[in-house]
C-alpha positions in Angstrom: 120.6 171.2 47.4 118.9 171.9 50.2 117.1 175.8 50.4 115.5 177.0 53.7 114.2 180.5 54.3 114.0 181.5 58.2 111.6 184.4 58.3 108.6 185.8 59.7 106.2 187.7 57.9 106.3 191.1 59.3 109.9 191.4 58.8 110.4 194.1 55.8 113.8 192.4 55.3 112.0 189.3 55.0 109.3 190.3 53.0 111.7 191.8 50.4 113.3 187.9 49.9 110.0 186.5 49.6 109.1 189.4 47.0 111.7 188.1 45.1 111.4 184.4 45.2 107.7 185.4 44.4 108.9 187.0 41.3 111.0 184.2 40.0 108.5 181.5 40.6 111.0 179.3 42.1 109.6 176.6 44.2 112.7 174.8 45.7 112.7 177.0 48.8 111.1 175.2 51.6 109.6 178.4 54.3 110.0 178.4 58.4 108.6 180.9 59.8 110.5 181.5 63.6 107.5 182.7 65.2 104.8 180.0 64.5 107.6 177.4 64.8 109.3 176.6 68.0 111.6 174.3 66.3 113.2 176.5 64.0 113.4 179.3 65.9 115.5 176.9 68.2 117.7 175.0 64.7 118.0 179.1 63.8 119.6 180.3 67.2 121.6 177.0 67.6 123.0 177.4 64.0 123.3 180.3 63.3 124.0 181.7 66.8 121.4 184.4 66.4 118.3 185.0 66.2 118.5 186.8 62.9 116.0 187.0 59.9 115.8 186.6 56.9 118.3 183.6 57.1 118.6 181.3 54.3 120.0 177.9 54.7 122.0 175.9 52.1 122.6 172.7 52.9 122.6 173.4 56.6 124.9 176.8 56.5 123.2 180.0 57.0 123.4 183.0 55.3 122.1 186.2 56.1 121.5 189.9 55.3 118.4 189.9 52.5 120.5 191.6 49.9 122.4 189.1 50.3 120.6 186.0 49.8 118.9 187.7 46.9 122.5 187.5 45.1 122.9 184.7 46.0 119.6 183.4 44.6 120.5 185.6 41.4 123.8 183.5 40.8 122.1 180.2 41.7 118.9 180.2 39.5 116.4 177.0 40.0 
């Protein structure tokens, strides 16, 4: 399975995944930050059709709204 966090780091929302992640010591998620990243700003908007963070995407499907992407990480433990 394929885990990729969209974020930036000013982003409360974000910083309140990443808090979490941090806390679990999970390592499986890989990071892309929108705003030092052209790329994945672009694969963010063009998937996702917004231009929305945090976003996490599993195996190429985004989900969004960090509540819920911390449940999600709840029910699927590394």
């Amino acid at each position: 399975m394929t885990l990729e966090l969209y974020k930036f780091d000013t982003c409360p929302y974000c910083q309140r995944v990443m808090k979490y992640i941090d806390s679990t010591g999970r390592t499986d998620i890989i990071y892309k930050d929108i705003r030092q990243d052209a790329e994945a700003e672009k694969t963010l908007i063009s998937v996702g059709g917004k231009r929305q963070v945090p976003c996490l995407f599993i195996d190429g499907k985004p989900l969004y709204e960090s509540l819920d992407i911390i449940k999600w990480l709840e029910e699927h433990p590394a």
